[in-house]
C-alpha positions in Angstrom: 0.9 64.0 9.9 -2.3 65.9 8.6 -5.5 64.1 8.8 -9.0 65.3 7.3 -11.5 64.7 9.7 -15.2 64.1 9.1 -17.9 66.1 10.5 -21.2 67.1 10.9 -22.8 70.1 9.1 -24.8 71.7 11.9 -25.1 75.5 10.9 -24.4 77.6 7.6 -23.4 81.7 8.0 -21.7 83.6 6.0 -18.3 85.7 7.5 -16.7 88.2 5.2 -17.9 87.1 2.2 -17.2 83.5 2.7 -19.6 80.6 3.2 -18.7 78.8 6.6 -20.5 75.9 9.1 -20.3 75.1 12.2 -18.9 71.4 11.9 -19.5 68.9 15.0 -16.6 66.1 15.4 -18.0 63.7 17.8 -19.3 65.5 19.8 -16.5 68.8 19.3 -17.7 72.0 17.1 -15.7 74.2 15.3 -16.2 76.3 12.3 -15.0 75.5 8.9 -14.6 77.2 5.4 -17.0 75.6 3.0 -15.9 77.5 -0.2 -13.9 74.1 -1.8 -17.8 71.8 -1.2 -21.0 74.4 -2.9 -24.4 73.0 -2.2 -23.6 71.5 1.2 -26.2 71.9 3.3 -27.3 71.5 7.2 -27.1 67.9 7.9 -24.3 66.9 5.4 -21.6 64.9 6.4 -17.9 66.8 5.0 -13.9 65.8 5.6 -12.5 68.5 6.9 -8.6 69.6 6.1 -7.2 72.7 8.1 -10.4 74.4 8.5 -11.4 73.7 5.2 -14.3 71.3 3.9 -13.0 69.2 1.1 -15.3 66.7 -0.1 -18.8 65.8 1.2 -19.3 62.5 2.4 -22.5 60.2 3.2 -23.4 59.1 7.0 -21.7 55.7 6.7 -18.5 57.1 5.2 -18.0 59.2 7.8 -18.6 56.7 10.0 -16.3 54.6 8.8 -13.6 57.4 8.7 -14.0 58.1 12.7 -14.2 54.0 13.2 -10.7 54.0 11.7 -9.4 56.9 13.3 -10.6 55.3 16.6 -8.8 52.1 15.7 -5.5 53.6 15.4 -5.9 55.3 18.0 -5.6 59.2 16.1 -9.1 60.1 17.1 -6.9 61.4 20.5 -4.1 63.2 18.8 -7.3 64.8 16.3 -9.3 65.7 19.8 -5.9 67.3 21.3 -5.4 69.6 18.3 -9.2 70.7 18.2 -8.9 71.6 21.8 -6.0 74.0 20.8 -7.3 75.4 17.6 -8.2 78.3 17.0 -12.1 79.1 15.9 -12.1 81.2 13.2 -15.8 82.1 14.1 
């Protein structure tokens, strides 16, 4: 199963013409394609889909996103995949 994930915006760049961020998932940062969410900026909250940002949330959505994911216990399958993805950074 595929989850989006929420995360942090901590960084903006720009690689290759594309606009990407540097996403923190409690407490885990990887980089992610912001070209689907324009006008997110540093400190916005996003659900993120295979490396793409999606939608932008607010604070207490994405809380309650990673309480859920907690709950049912995917927050350790999500933290297993991070460790082995790739950064596309």
């Amino acid at each position: 199963m595929c989850l989006a994930i929420p995360g942090l915006v901590e960084e903006i760049f720009h690689k290759e013409g594309l606009t990407m961020a540097k996403i923190n998932f409690a407490g885990m940062r990887r980089s992610a394609c912001l070209e689907y969410v324009p006008g997110v900026k540093t400190g916005d909250y996003v659900l993120v889909h295979v490396g793409f940002a999606i939608s932008v949330l607010d604070q207490e959505e994405a809380q309650r996103s990673l309480d859920l994911l907690k709950q049912t216990g995917e927050v350790n399958s999500f933290k297993n995949e991070l460790d082995n993805a790739r950064d596309y950074t």
